[in-house]
TINUDREN-988141 format. One record per residue (C-alpha): residue number from 0; residue in one letter; x, y, z. Coordinates in steps of 0.2 Angstrom, whole numbers. Example, Ala and Ser with C-alpha at 12.3 -4.5 7.8 and 13.67 -1.06 7.14 Angstrom:
BEGIN
(r 0 A (62 -22 39)) (r 1 S (68 -5 36)) 
END
This chain:
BEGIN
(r 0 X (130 -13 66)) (r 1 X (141 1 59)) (r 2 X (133 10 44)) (r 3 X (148 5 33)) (r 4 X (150 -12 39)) (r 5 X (143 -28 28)) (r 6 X (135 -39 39)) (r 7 X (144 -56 41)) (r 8 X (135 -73 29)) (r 9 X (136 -89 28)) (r 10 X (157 -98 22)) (r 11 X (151 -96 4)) (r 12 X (142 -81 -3)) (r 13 X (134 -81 -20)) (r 14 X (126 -70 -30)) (r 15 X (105 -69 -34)) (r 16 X (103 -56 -47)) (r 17 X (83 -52 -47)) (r 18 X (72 -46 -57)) (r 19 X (60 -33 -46)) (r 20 X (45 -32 -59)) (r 21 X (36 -17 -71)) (r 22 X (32 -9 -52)) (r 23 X (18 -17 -45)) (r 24 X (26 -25 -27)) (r 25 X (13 -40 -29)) (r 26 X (24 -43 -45)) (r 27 X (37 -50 -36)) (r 28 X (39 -71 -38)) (r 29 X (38 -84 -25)) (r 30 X (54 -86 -27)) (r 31 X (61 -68 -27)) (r 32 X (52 -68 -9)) (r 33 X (62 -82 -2)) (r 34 X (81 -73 -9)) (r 35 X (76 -57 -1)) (r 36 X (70 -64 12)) (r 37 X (88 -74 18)) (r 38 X (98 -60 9)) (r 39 X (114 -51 17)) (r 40 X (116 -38 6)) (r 41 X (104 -30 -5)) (r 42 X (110 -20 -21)) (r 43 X (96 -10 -29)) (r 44 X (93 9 -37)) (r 45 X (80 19 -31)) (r 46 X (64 16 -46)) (r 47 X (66 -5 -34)) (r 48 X (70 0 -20)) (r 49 X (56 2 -12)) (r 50 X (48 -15 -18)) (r 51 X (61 -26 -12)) (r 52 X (65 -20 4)) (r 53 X (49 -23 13)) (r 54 X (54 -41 11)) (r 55 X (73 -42 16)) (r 56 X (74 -46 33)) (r 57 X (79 -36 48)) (r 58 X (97 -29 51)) (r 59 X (100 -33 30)) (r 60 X (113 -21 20)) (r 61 X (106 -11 8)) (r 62 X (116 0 -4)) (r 63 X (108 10 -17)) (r 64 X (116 12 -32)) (r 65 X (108 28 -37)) (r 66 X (114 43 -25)) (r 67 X (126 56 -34)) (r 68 X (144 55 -30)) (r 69 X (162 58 -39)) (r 70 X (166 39 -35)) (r 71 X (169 29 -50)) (r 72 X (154 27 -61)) (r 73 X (142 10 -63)) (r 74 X (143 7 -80)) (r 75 X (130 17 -90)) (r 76 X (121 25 -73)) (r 77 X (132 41 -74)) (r 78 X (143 43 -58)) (r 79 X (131 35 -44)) (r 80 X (140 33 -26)) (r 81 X (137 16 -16)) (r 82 X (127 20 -3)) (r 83 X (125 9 13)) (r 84 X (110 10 21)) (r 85 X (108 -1 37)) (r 86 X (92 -7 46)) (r 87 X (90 10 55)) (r 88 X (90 21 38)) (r 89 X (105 30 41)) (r 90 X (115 33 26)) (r 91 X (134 34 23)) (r 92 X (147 31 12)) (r 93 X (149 14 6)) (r 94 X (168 5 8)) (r 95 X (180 10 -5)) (r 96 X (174 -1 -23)) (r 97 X (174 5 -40)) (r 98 X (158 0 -45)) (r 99 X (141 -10 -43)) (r 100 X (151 -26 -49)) (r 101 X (163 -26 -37)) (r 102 X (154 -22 -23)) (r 103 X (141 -36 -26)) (r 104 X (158 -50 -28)) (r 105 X (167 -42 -15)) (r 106 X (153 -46 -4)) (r 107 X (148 -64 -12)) (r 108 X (168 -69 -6)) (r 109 X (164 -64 10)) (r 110 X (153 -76 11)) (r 111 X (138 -68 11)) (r 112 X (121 -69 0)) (r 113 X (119 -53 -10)) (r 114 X (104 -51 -20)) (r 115 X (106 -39 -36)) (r 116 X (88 -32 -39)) (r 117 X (86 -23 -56)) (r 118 X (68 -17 -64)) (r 119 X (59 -29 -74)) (r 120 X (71 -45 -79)) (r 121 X (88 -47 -76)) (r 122 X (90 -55 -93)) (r 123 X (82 -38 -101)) (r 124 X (96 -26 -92)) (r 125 X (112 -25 -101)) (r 126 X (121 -18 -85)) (r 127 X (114 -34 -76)) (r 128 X (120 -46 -90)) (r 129 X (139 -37 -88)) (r 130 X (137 -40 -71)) (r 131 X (135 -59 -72)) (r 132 X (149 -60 -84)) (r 133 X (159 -50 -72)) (r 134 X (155 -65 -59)) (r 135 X (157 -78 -71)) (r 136 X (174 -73 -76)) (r 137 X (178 -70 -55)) (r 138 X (171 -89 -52)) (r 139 X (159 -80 -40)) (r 140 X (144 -92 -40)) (r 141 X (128 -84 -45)) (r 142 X (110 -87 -50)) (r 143 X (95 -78 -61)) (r 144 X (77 -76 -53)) (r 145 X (67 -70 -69)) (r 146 X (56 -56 -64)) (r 147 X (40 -48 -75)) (r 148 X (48 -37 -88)) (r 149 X (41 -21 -92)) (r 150 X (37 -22 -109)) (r 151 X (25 -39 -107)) (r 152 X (18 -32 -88)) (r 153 X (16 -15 -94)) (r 154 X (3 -18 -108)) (r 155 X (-6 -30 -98)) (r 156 X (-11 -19 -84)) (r 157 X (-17 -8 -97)) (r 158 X (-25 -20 -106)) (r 159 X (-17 -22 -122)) (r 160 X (-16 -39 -129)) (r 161 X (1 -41 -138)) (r 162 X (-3 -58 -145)) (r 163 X (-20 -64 -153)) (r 164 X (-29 -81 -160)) (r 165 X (-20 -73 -176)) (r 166 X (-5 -74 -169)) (r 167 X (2 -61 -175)) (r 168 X (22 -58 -173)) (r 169 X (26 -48 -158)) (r 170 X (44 -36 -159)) (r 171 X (53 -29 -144)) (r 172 X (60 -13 -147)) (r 173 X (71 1 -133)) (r 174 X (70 17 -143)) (r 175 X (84 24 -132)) (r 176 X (95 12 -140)) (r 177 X (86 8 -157)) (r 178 X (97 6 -174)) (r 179 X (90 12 -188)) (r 180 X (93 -5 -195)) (r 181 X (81 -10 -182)) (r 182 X (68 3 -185)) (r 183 X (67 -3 -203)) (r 184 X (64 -24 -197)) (r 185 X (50 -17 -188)) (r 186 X (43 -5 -199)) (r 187 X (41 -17 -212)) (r 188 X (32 -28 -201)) (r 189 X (14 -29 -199)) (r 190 X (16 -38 -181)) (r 191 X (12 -30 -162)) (r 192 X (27 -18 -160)) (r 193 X (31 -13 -139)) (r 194 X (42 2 -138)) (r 195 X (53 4 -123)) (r 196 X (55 25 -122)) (r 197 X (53 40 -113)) (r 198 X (37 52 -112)) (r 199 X (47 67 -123)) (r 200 X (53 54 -135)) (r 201 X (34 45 -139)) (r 202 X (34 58 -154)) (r 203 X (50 53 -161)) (r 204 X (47 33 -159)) (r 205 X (31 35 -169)) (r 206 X (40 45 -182)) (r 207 X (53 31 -186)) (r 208 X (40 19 -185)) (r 209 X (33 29 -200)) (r 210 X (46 35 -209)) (r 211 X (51 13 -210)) (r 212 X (34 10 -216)) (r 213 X (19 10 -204)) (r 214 X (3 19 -208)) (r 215 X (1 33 -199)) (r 216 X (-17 27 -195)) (r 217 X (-8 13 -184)) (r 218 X (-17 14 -167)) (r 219 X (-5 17 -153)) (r 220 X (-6 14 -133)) (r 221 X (5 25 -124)) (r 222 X (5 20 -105)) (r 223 X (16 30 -91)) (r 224 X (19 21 -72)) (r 225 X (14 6 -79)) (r 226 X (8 -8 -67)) (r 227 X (7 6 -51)) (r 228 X (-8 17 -46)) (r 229 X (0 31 -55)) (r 230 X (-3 23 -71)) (r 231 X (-12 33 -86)) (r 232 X (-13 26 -105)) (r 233 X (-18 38 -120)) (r 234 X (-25 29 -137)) (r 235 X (-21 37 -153)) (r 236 X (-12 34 -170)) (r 237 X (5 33 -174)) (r 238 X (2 52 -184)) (r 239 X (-7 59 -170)) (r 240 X (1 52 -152)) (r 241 X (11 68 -151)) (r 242 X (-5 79 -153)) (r 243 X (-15 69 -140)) (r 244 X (-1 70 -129)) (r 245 X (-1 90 -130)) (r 246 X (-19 90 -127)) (r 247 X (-18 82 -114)) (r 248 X (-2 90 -103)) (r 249 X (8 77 -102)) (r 250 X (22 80 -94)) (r 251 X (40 73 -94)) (r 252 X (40 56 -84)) (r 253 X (47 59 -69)) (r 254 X (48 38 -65)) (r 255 X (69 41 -65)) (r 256 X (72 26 -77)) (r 257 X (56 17 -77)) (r 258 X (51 17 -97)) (r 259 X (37 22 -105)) (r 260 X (28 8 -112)) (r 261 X (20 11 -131)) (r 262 X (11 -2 -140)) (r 263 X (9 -3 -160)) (r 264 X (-1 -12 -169)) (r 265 X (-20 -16 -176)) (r 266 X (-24 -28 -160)) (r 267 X (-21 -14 -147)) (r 268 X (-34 -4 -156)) (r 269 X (-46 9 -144)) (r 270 X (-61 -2 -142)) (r 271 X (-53 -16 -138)) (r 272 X (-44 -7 -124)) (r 273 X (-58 -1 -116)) (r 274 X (-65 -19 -114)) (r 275 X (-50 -27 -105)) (r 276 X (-45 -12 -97)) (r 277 X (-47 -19 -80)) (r 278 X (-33 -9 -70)) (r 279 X (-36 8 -73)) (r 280 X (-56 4 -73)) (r 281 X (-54 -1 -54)) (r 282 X (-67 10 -44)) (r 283 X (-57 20 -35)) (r 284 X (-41 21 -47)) (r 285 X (-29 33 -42)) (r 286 X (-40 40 -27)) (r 287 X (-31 45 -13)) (r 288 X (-38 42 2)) (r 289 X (-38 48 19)) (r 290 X (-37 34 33)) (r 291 X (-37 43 50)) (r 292 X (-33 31 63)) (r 293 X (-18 23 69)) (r 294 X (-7 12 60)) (r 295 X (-12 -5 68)) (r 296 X (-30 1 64)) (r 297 X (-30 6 45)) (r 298 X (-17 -9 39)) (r 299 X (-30 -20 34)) (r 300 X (-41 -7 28)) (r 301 X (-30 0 19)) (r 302 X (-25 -18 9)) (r 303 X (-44 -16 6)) (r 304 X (-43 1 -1)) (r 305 X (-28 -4 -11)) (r 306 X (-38 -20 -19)) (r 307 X (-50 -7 -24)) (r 308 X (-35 4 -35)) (r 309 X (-34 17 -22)) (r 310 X (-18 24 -10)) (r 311 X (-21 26 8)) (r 312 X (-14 37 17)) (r 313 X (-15 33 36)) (r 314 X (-14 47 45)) (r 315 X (-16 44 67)) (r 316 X (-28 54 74)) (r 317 X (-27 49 92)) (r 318 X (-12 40 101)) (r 319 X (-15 29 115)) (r 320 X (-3 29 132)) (r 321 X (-5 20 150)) (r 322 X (-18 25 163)) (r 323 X (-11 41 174)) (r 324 X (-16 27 190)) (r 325 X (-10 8 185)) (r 326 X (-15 0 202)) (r 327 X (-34 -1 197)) (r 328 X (-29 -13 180)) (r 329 X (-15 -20 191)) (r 330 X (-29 -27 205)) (r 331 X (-42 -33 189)) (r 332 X (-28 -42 181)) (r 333 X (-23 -51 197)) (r 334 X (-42 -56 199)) (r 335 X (-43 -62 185)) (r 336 X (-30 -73 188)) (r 337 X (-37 -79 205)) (r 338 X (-55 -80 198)) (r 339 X (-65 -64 204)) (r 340 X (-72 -63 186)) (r 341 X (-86 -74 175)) (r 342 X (-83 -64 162)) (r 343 X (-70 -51 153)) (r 344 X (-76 -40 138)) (r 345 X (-64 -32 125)) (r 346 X (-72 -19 115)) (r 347 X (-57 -14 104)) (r 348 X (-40 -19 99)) (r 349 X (-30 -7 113)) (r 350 X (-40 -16 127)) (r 351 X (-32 -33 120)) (r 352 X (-17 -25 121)) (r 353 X (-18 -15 135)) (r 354 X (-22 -32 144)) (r 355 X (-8 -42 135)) (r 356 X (6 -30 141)) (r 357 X (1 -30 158)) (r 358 X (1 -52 157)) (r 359 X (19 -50 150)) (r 360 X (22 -39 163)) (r 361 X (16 -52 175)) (r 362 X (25 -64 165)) (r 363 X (8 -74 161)) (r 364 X (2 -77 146)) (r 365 X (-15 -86 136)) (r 366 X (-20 -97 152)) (r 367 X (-22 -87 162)) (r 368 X (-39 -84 154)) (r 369 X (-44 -104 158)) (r 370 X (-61 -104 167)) (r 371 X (-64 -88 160)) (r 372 X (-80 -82 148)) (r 373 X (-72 -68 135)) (r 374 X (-84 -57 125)) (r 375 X (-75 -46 110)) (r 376 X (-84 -32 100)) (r 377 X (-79 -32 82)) (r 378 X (-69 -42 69)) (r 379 X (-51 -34 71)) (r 380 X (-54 -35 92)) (r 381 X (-58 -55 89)) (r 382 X (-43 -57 78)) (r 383 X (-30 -49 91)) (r 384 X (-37 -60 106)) (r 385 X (-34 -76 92)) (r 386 X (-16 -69 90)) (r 387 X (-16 -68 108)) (r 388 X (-19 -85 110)) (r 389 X (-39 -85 117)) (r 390 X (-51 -89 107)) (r 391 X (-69 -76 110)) (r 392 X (-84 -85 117)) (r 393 X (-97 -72 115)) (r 394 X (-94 -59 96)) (r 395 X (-110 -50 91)) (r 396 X (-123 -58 79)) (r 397 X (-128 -42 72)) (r 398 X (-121 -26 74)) (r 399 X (-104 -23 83)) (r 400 X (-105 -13 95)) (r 401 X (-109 -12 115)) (r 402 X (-127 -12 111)) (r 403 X (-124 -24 98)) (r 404 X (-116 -35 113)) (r 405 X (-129 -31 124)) (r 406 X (-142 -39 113)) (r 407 X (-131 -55 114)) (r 408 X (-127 -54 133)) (r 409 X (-134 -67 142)) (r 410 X (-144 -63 159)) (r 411 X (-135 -67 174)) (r 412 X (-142 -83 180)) (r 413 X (-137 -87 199)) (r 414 X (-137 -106 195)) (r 415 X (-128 -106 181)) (r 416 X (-115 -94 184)) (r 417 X (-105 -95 200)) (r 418 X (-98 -77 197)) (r 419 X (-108 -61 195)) (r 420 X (-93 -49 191)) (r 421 X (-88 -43 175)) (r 422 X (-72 -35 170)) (r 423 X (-71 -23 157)) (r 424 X (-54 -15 152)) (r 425 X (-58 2 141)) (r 426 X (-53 18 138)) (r 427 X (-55 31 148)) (r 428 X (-66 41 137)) (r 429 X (-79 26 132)) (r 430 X (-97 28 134)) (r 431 X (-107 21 150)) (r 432 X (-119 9 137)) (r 433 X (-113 -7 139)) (r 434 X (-109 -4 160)) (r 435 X (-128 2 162)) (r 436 X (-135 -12 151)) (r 437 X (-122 -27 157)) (r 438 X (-130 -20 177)) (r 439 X (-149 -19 169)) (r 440 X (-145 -39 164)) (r 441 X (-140 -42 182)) (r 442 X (-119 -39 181)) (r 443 X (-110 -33 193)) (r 444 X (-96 -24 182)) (r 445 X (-78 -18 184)) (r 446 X (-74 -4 174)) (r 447 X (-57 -3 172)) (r 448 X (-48 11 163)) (r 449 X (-33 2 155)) (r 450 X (-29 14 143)) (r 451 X (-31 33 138)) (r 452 X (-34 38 122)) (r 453 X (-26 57 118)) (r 454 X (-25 67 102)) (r 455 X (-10 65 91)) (r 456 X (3 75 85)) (r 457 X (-2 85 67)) (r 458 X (2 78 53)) (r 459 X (18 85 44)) (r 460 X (13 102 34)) (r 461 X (12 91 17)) (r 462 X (-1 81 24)) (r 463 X (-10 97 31)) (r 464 X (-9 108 15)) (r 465 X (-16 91 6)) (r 466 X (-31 91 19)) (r 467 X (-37 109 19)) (r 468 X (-31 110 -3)) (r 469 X (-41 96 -10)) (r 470 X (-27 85 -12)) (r 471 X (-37 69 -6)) (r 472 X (-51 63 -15)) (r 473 X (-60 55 -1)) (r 474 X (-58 55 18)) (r 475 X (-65 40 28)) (r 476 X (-72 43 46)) (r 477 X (-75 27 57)) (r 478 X (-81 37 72)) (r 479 X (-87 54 80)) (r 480 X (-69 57 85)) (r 481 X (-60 53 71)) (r 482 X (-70 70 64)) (r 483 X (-66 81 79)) (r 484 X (-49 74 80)) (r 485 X (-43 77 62)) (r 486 X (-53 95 61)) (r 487 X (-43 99 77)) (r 488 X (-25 92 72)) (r 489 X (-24 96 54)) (r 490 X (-42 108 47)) (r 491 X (-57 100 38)) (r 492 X (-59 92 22)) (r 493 X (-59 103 7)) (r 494 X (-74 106 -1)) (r 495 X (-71 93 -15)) (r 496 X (-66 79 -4)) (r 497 X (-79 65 -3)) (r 498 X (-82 63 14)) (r 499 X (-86 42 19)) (r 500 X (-95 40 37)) (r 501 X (-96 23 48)) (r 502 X (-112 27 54)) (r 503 X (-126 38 58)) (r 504 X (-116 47 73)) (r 505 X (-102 48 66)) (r 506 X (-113 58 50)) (r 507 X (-121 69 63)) (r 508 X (-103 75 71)) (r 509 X (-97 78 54)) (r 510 X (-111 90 48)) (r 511 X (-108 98 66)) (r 512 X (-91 102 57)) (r 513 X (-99 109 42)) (r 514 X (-96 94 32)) (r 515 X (-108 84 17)) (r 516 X (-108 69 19)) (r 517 X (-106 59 4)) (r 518 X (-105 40 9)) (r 519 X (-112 32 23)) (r 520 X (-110 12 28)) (r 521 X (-125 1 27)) (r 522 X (-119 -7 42)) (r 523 X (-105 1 56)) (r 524 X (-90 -11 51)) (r 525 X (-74 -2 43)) (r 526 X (-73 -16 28)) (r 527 X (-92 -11 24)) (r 528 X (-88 7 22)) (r 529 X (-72 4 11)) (r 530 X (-88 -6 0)) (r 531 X (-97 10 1)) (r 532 X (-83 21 -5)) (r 533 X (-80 8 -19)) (r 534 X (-97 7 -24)) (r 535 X (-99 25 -25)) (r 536 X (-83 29 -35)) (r 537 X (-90 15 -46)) (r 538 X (-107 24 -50)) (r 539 X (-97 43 -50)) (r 540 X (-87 32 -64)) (r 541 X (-99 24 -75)) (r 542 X (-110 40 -77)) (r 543 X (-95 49 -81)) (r 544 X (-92 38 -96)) (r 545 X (-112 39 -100)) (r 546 X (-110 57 -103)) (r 547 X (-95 56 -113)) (r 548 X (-85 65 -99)) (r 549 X (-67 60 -95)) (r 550 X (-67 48 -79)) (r 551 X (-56 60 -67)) (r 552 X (-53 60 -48)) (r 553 X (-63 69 -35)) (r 554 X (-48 82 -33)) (r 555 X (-47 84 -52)) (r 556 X (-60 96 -50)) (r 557 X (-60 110 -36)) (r 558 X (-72 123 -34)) (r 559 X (-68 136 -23)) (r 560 X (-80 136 -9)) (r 561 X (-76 124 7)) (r 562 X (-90 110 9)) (r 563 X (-105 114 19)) (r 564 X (-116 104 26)) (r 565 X (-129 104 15)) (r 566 X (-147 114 20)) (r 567 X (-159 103 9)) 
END
């Protein structure tokens, strides 16, 4: 598909005009889901972006509405140009259309289904609503998927209650477009006020709010990146916001369009925030955090970092190609098939795939493994032979690894099994532990090399700088390599960077490095170790607040001399 061409829909288009949430992705509806999902044509600006394309299906049209041109302005976004973007990320300039509005109708009579994503709630954005009008007057069918506004999402992920058993009034107010007519109405209420500003203009909302009526010893909750892991909320009064904002270096928000979020009023008072603030008091909040493994690896654990408020940052540390010499996996896969083996042994995801490739190769699939006993060490390795279609009959009781396998492997019996052999596809670098142990228990093995692991490429310089600069606040090590291959792609850790280990090898090959370690598992599993990093950011936290310190990240706080391993 050309960059500038629309892809074809469906013989009547309409129009889903969406509401894209405060900026939390797990905001988005059910229903919001199922519209991306079958859109043809995705209009968006950049602060959305990002959370709604991850759900638009392959091949969709996506024009950003943000990117500076001298085409005819959107109304009230300055002069953006319609930019195209098609499923390969290559940009270019959209067809000739005067503005968001027409773009999106001259697409809906195509016959194609655009969705219209704006922040928060479509009902809540005035360039949305003149948009829908603009349909509406065309006879281009539309609809309205509501979406989390800002102003009620906002203040709930910073726990601040608009609302009590009171009941008290609760008043809406956009301080970029405010009246002084309006300012009076709600200064001469005593109800919850939520003010829709920017950082810089937090002094002057407070001023009109007091200058209508309000005491200045109103409490006030000032929250920036509301909903994402970039949030921060200040508590203060309306008389002395500005001051705690000075204090504490607040800068300009540079969220491009997302508002500043402040609430007003007795009920969002400091105490009460610090009991239900349940976001920002997640253990590792705002920590970012080193993943360094492959992609296919880190996803789930980074979803458990994430649960946990962090943002991983998966960085590959060794890349994985095809044995230099095939014909040895190409014999083991066809003696699979004509029943050479009693058993085949996974002990990581790669082998599965490894094996997989070579099937579809062969143009086999799941059967092929009928008559056949398979072993599988570790939750993620089980998981992909499921996908695969095989179902493990031997996984580790206790702990998973080749020894842990061993302890479960039964003896070979020359009654019971009619097949001695064991075939076991691995990388070529993997440790002799399970062969000499499945040959003790009476095997006869085949160790096949079915893939070969290699170091990765460095990360980009960013990434690097980061590392070696105390821009992460923890870096998590699932095994011996890991550490020797990060140190060698991209430098060690700085000095403030919690280091979290798998296990006790893994421990001892990162004091080798001159590293501290700060974390170690209580049991060599991936999701146990993300437990272990939480926990530990969850102590680091709580006696932060017992001293009366501020809760800060690891790399708020950098001493100059690298981590050493520690002589004590």
């Amino acid at each position: 598909m050309s960059p500038t061409t629309l892809p074809a829909g469906p013989e009547h288009g309409h129009v889903t005009f969406l509401g894209a949430g405060p900026g939390d992705p797990g905001l988005l509806t059910l229903r919001a889901v199922e519209a991306l999902t079958n859109a043809d044509v995705l209009v968006a600006g950049h602060e959305v972006l990002d959370v709604v394309r991850a759900h638009a299906r392959s091949g969709v049209a996506v024009v950003n509405t943000d990117t500076e041109s001298s085409s005819a302005p959107v109304p009230g976004t300055g002069a953006p140009q319609l930019t195209v973007v098609d499923s390969t990320s290559t940009t270019a300039p959209a067809p000739a259309v005067r503005d968001a509005a027409h773009l999106v109708m001259e697409a809906a009579r195509g016959g194609r289904r655009v969705v219209r994503a704006v922040s928060g709630d479509p009902g809540l954005d005035a360039y949305a609503a003149e948009e829908m009008l603009a349909c509406a007057r065309a006879g281009v069918p539309f609809e309205v998927v509501p979406g989390v506004a800002a102003a009620v999402g906002v203040p709930a992920y910073a726990g601040v209650p608009l609302r009590d058993a009171h009941g008290a009034d609760v008043r809406f107010v956009d301080a970029r477009t405010a009246s002084d007519r309006c300012w009076t109405e709600v200064g001469a209420s005593d109800g919850t006020v939520v003010v829709s500003t920017s950082l810089d203009s937090v002094g002057a909302a407070a001023g009109e709010l007091v200058a209508a009526g309000r005491k200045p010893d109103t409490p006030m909750t000032v929250t920036v990146a509301g909903t994402t892991t970039r949030q921060r909320t200040w508590t203060a009064t309306l008389g002395t916001i500005a001051q705690t904002l000075k204090q504490a270096k607040v800068l300009p928000s540079p969220e491009g369009g997302r508002p500043v979020i402040a609430v007003v009023g007795e009920r969002s008072a400091a105490a009460q925030r610090e009991q239900l603030s349940w976001f920002e008091s997640k253990p590792l909040f705002g920590w970012r955090v080193l993943v360094p493994r492959t992609k296919e690896q880190a996803a789930s654990l980074s979803d458990q970092l994430r649960s946990y408020g962090a943002v991983p940052h998966e960085v590959p540390t060794i890349a994985v190609e095809p044995p230099r010499t095939p014909q040895q996996m190409e014999r083991a896969v066809k003696g699979l098939v004509t029943g050479r083996y009693e058993w085949i042994a996974f002990t990581s995801v790669n082998a599965v795939k490894a094996v997989r490739e070579k099937f579809e190769e062969y143009g086999l699939d799941a059967r092929a493994f009928a008559g056949i006993k398979v072993a599988a060490v570790g939750e993620q390795t089980a998981k992909a032979l499921i996908a695969f279609g095989v179902k493990p009959d031997l996984v580790p009781s206790g702990e998973q690894s080749a020894a842990g396998l061993l302890e479960d492997w039964p003896p070979y019996d020359p009654v019971f099994d009619p097949i001695d052999r064991v075939f076991l596809p691995r990388a070529d670098i993997a440790t002799e532990t399970l062969v000499a142990g499945l040959i003790e228990l009476g095997w006869e093995v085949d160790d096949v090399t079915a893939y070969r692991t290699v170091r990765a490429s460095p990360p980009p310089a960013e990434t690097r700088e980061a590392i070696k600069g105390g821009g992460f606040d923890a870096v998590l090590f699932t095994s011996s390599s890991t550490v020797r291959n990060l140190v060698g792609i991209a430098g060690k850790p700085h000095n403030v960077t919690v280091i979290a280990c798998i296990g006790p090898a893994t421990a001892k090959t990162a004091e080798e490095h001159g590293l501290r370690v700060d974390v170690m598992a209580p049991e060599p599993s991936v999701h146990r170790l993300a437990e272990a990093l939480a926990d530990f950011g969850l102590k680091r936290r709580a006696a932060a607040l017992e001293a009366g310190d501020p809760v800060t990240r690891p790399s708020e706080r950098r001493p100059g001399a690298r981590r050493r391993r520690s002589t004590t």
